[in-house]
DSSP file (Angstrom, degrees, kcal/mol; ACC not computed):
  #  RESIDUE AA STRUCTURE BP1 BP2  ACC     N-H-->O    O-->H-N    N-H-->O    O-->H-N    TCO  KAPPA ALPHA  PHI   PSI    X-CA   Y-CA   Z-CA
    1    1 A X              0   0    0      0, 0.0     2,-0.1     0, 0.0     0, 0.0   0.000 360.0 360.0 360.0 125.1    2.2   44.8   58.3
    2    2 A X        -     0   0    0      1,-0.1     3,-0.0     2,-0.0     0, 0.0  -0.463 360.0-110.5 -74.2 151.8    2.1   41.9   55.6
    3    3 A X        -     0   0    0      1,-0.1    -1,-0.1    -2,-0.1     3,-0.0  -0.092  16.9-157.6 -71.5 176.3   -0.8   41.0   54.2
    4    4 A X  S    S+     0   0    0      0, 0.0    -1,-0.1     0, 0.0    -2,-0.0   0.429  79.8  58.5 -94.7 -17.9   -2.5   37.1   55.1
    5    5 A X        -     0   0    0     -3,-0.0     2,-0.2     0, 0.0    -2,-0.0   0.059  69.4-147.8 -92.8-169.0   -4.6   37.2   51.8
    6    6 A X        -     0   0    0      2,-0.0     2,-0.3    -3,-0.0     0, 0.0  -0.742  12.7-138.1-164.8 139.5   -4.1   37.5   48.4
    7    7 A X        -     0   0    0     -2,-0.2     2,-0.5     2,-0.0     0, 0.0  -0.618  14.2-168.1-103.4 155.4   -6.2   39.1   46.0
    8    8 A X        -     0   0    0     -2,-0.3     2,-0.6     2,-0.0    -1,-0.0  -0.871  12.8-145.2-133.0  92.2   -6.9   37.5   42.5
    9    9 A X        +     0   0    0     -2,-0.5     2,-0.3     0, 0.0    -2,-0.0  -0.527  28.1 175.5 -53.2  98.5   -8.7   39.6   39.6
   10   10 A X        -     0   0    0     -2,-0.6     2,-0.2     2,-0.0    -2,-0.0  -0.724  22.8-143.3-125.3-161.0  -10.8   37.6   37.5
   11   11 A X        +     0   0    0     -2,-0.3     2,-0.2     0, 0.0     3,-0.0  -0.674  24.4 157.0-110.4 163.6  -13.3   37.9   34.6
   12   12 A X        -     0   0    0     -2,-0.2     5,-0.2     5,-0.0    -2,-0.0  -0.770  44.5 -79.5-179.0 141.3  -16.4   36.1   33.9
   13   13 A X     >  -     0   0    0     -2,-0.2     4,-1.5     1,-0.1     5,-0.2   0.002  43.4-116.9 -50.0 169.9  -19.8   36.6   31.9
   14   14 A X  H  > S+     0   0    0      1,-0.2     4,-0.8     2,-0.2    -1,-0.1   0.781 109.7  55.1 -89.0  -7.7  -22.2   38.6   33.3
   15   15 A X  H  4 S+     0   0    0      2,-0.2    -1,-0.2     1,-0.2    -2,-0.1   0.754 106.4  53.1 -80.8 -12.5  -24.6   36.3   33.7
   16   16 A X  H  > S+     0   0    0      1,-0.2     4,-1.5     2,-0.2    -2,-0.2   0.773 102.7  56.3 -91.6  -7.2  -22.5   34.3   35.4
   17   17 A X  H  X S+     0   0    0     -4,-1.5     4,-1.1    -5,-0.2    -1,-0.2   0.368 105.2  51.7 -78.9 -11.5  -21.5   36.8   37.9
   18   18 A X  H  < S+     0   0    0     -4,-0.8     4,-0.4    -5,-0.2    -1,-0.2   0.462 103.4  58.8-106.2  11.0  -24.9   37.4   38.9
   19   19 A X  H  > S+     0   0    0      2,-0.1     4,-3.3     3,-0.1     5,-0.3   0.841 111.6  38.9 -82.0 -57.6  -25.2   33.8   39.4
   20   20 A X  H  X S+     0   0    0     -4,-1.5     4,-1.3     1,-0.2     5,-0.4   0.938 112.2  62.4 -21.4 -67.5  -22.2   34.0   41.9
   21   21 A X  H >X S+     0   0    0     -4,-1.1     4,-2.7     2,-0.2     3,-0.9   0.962 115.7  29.1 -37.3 -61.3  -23.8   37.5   43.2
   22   22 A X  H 3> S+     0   0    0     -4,-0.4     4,-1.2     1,-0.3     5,-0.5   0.996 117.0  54.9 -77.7 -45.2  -27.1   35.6   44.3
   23   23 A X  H 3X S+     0   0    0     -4,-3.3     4,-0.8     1,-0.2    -1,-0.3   0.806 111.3  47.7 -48.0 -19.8  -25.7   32.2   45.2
   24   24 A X  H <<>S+     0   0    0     -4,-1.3     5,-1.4    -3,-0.9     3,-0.3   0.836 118.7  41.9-105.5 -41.2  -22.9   34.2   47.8
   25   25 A X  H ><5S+     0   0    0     -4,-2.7     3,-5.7    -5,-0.4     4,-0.3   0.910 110.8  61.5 -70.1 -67.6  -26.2   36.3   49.4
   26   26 A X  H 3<5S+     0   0    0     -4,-1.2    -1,-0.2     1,-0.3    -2,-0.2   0.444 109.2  36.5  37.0 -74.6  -28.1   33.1   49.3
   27   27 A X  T 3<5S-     0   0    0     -4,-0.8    -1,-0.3    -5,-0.5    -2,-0.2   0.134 109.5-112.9-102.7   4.8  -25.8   31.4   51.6
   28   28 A X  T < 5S+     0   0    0     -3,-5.7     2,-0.2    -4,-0.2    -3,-0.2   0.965  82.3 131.1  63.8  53.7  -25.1   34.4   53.9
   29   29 A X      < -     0   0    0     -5,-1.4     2,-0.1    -4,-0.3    -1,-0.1  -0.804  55.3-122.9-160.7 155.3  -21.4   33.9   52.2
   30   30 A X        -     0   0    0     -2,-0.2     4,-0.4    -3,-0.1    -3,-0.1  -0.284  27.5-108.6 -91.7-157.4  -19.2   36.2   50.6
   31   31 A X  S  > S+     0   0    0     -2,-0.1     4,-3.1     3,-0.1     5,-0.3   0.772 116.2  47.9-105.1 -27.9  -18.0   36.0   47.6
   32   32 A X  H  > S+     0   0    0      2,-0.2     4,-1.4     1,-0.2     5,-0.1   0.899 104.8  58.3 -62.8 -29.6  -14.5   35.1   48.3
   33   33 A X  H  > S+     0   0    0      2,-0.2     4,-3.2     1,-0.1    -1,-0.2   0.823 106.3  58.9 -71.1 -31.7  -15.6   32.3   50.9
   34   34 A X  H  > S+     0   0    0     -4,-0.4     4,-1.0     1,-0.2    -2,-0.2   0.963 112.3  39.4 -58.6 -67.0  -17.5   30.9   47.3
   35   35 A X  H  X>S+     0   0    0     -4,-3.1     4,-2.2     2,-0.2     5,-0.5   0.799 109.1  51.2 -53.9 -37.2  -14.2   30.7   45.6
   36   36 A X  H >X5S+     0   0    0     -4,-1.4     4,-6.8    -5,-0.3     3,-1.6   0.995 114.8  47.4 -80.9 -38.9  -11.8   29.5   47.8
   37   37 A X  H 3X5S+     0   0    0     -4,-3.2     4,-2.5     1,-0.2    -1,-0.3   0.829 111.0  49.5 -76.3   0.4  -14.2   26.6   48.6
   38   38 A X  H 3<5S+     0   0    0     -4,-1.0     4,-0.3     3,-0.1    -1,-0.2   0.624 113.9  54.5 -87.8  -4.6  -15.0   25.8   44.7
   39   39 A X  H <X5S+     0   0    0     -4,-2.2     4,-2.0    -3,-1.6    -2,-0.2   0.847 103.9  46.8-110.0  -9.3  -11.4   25.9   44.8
   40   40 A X  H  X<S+     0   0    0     -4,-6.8     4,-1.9    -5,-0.5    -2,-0.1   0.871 109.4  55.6 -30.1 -60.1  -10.9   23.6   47.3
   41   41 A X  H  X S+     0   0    0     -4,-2.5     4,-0.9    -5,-0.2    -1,-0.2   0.581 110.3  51.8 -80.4  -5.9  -13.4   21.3   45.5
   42   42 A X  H  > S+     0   0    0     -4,-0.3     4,-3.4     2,-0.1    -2,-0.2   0.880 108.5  40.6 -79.3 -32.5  -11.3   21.6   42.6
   43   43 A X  H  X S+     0   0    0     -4,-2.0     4,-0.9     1,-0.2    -2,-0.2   0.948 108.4  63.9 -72.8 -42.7   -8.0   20.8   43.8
   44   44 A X  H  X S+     0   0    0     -4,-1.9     4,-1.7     2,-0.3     3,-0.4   0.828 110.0  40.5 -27.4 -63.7   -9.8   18.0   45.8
   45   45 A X  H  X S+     0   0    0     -4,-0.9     4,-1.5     1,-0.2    -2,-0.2   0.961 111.8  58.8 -60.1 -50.5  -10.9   16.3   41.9
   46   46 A X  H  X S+     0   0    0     -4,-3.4     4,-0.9     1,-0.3    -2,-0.3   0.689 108.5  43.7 -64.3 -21.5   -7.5   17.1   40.6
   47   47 A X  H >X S+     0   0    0     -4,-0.9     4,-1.3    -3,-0.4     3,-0.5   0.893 111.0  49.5 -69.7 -62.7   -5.9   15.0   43.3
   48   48 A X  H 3X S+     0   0    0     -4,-1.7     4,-0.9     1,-0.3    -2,-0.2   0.607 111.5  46.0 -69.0 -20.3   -7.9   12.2   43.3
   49   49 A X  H 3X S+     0   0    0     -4,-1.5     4,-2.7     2,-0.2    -1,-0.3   0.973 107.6  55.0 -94.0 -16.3   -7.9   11.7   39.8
   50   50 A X  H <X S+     0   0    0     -4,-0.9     4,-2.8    -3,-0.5     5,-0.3   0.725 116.5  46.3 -96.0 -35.2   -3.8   12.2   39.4
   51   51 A X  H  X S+     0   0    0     -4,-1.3     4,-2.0    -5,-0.2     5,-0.4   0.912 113.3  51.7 -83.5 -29.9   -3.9    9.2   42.4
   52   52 A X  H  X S+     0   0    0     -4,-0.9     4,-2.8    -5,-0.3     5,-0.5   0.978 112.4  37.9 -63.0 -67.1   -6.3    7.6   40.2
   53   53 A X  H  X S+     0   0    0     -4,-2.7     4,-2.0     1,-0.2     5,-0.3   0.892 116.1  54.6 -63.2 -37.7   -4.3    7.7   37.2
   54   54 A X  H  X S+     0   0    0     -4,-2.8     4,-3.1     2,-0.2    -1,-0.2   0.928 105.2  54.3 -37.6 -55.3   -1.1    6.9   39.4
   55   55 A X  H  X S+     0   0    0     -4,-2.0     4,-2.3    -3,-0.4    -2,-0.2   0.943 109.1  49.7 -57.4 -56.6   -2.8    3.6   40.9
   56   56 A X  H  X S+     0   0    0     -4,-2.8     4,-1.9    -5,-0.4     5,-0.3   0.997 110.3  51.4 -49.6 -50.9   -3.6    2.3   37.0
   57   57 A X  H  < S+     0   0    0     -4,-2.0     6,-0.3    -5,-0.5    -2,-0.2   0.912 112.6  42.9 -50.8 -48.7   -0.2    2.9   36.3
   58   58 A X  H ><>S+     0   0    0     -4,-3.1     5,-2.4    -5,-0.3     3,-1.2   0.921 115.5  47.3 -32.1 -77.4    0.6    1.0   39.1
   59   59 A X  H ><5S+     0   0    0     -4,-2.3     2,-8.2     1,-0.3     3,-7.0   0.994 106.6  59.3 -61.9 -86.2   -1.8   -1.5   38.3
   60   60 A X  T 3<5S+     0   0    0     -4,-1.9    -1,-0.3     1,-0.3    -2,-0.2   0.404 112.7  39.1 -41.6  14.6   -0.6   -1.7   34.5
   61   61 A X  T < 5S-     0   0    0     -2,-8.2    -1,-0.3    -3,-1.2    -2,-0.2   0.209 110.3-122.5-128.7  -8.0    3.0   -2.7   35.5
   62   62 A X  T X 5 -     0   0    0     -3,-7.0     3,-1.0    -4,-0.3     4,-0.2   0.657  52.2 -78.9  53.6  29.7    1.8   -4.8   38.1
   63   63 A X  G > <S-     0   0    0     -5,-2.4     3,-3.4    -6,-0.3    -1,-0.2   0.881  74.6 -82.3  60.6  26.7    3.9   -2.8   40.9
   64   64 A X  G 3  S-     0   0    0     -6,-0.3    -1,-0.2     1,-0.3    -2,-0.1   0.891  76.3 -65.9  35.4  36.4    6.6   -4.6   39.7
   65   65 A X  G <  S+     0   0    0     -3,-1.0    -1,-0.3     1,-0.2     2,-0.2   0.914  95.3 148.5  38.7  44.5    5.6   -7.2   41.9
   66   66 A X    <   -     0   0    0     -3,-3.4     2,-0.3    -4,-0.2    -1,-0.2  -0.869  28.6-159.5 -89.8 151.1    6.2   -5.2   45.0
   67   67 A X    >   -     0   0    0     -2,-0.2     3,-9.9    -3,-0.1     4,-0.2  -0.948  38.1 -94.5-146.1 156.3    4.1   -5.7   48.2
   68   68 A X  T >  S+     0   0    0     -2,-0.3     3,-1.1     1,-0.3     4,-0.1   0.591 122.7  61.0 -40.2 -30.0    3.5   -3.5   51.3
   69   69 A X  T >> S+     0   0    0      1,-0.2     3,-0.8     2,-0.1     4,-0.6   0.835  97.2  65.0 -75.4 -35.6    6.4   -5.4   53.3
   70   70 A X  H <> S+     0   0    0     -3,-9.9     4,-0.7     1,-0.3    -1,-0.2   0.559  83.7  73.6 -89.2  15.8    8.9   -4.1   50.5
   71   71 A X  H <4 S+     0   0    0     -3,-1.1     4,-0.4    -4,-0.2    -1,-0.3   0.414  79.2  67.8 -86.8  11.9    8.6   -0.3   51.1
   72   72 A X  H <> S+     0   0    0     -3,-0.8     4,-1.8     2,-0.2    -1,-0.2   0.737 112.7  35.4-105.1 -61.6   10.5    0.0   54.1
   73   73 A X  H  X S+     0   0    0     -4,-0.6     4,-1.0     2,-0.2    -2,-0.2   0.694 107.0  60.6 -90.5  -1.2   13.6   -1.0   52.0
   74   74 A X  H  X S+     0   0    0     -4,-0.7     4,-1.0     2,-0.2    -1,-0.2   0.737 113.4  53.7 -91.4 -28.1   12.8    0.8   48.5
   75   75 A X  H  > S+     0   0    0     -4,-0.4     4,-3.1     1,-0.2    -2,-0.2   0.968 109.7  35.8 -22.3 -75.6   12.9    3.6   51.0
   76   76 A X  H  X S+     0   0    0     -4,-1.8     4,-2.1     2,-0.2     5,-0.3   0.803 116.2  50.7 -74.1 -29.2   16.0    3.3   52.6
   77   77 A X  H >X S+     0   0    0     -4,-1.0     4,-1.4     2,-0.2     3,-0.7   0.917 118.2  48.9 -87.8 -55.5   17.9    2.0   49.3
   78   78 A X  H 3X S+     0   0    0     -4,-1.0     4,-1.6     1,-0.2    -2,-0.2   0.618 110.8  51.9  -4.3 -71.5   15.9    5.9   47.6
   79   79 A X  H 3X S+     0   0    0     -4,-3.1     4,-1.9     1,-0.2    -1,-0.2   0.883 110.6  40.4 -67.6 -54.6   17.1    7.4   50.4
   80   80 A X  H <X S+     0   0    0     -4,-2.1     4,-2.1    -3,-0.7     5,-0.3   0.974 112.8  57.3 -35.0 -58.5   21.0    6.2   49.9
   81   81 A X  H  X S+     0   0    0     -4,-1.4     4,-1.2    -5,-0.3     3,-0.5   0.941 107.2  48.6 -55.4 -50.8   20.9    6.7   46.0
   82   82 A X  H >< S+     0   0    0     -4,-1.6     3,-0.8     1,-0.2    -1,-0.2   0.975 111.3  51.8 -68.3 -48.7   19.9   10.5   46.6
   83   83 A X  H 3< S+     0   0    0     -4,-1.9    -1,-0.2     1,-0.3    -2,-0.2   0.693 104.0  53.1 -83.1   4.1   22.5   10.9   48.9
   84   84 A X  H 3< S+     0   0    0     -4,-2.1     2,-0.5    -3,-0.5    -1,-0.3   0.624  95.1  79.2 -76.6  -1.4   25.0    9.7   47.0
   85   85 A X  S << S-     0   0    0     -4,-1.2     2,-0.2    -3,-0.8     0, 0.0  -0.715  87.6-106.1 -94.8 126.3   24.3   11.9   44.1
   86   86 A X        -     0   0    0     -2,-0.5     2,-0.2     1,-0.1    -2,-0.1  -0.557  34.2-103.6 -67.2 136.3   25.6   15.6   44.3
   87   87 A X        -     0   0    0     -2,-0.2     2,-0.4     1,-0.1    -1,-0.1  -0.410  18.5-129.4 -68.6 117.9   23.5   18.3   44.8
   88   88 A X              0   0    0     -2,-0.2    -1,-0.1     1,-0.2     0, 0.0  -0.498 360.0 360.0 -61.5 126.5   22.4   20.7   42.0
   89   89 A X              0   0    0     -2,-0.4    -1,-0.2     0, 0.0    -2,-0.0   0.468 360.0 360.0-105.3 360.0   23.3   24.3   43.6
């Protein structure tokens, strides 16, 4: 049977593993349930700020003075351009 999980080895001081240690009994939690949601709440910051920084970018070009009515056709002409272009195999 394959596994669902995957296991991850990591290091850490030791005081900060017995910070983990109490925070996980604490909460009635393991310690894995700890991680996956602090890595949740990371990927969560990393997102937001990569749309943040997108949106300046955005902003700092002025969207090329495109507006919500014109993405329905920078779509479709995207979608044409890629399928004329041959596919890397």
């Amino acid at each position: 049977m394959e596994r669902t999980t995957h296991q991850f080895t990591i290091s850490m001081p030791p005081e900060m593993a017995e910070q983990v240690a109490v925070l996980a009994q604490a909460e009635s939690r393991t310690v894995s349930e700890l991680f996956r949601e602090a890595f949740r709440a990371y990927r969560a910051v990393r997102v937001r700020a990569l749309l943040d920084a997108s949106q300046q970018a955005g902003r700092r070009v002025r969207h090329r003075n495109y507006t919500p009515a014109d993405v329905p056709r920078l779509i479709r002409e995207t979608r044409r351009e890629s399928e004329r272009k041959p596919r890397a195999k």
